[in-house]
C-alpha positions in Angstrom: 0.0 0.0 0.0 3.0 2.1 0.5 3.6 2.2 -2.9 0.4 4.8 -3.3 2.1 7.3 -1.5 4.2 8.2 -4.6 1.2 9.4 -6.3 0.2 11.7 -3.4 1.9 14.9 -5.1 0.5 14.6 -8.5 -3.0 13.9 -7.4 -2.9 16.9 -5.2 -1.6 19.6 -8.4 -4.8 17.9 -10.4 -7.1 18.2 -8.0 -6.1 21.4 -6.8 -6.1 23.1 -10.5 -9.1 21.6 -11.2 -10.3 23.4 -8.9 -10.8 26.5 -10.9 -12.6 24.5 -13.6 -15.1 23.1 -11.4 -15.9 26.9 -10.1 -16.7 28.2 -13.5 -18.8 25.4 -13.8 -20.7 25.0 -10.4 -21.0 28.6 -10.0 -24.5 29.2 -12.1 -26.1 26.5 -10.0 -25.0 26.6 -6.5 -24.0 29.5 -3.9 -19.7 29.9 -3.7 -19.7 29.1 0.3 -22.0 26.4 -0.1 -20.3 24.3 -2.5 -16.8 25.0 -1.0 -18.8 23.5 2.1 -19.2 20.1 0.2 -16.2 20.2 -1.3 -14.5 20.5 1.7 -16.4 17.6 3.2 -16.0 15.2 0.5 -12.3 15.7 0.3 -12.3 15.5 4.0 -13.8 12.1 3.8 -11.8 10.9 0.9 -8.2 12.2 3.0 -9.8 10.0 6.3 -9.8 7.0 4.1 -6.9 7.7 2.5 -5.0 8.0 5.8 -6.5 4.4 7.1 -5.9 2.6 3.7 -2.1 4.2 4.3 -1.7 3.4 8.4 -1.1 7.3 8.9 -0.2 8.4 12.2 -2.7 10.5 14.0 -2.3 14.1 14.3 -1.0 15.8 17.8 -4.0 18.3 19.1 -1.0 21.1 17.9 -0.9 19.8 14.4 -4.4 19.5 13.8 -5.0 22.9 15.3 -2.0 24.2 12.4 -3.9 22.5 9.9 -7.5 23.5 10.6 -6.3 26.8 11.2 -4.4 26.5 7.7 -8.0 24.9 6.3 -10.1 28.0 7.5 -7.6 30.4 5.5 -7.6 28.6 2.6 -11.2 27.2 1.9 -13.0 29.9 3.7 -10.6 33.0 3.0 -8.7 32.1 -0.6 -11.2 29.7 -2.3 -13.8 31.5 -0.9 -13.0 34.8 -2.5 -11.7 32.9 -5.5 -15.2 31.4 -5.9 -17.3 34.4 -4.8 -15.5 36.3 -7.6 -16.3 33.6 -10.5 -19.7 33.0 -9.0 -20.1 37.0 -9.5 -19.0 37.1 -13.1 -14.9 36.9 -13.1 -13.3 34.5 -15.7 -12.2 31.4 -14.2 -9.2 32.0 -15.9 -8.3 35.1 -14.8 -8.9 34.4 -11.0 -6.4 31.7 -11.3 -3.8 34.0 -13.5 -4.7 36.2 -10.4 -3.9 34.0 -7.3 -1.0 32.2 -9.5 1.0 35.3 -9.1 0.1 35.2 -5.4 3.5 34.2 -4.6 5.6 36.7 -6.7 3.6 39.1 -5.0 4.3 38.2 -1.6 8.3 38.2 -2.9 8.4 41.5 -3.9 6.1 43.1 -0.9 8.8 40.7 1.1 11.7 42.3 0.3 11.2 45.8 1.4 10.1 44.9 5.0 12.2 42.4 6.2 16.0 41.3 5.7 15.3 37.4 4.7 17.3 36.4 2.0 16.4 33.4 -0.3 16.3 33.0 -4.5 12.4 34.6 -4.7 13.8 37.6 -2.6 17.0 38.4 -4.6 14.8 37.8 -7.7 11.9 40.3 -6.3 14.9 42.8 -5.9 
């Protein structure tokens, strides 16, 4: 079963830019919080079975307070913005051109206000 664990990463990058194609497409039918809701819940159930097929340790209470609190910021805050803005008209498309540069960003409003070095910093200068 170990052997599945390889295929972790690359299921993660498909389902996650899929994720902007299944916006555009649920957006005319359902409400942007309410299918992030489901969406959440389904993949919540599919990562439980995951971790049983697997024999995943359990979370400490500390890591699974890091990762809810990670959760909240990215389904309710990101995704939710992200899907509140196709469901109100924005192209699927250019959301994700939008929150793709998301990083970059962050690099170049990085480098003015604190003295971290690293390759995106040098290239944001």
């Amino acid at each position: 079963m170990h052997s599945l664990k390889r295929f972790i990463p690359a299921s993660f990058v498909v389902l996650w830019a899929t994720g902007f194609i299944g916006a555009r497409y649920a957006m005319p039918w359902a409400e942007p919080f309410t299918f992030l809701a489901a969406r959440f819940v389904i993949a919540a159930l599919l990562l439980a079975g995951l971790m049983l097929v697997l024999g995943s340790k359990r979370a400490t209470r500390a890591e699974a307070l890091h990762a809810t609190v990670a959760g909240i910021l990215m389904h309710g805050v990101y995704l939710g913005a992200v899907f509140w803005a196709i469901h109100r008209g924005m192209p699927a498309g250019l959301s994700a051109l939008i929150v793709g540069l998301q990083p970059l960003i962050t690099a170049v409003l990085a480098r003015p206000s604190c003295r971290a070095t690293g390759p995106a910093l040098r290239l944001a200068s």
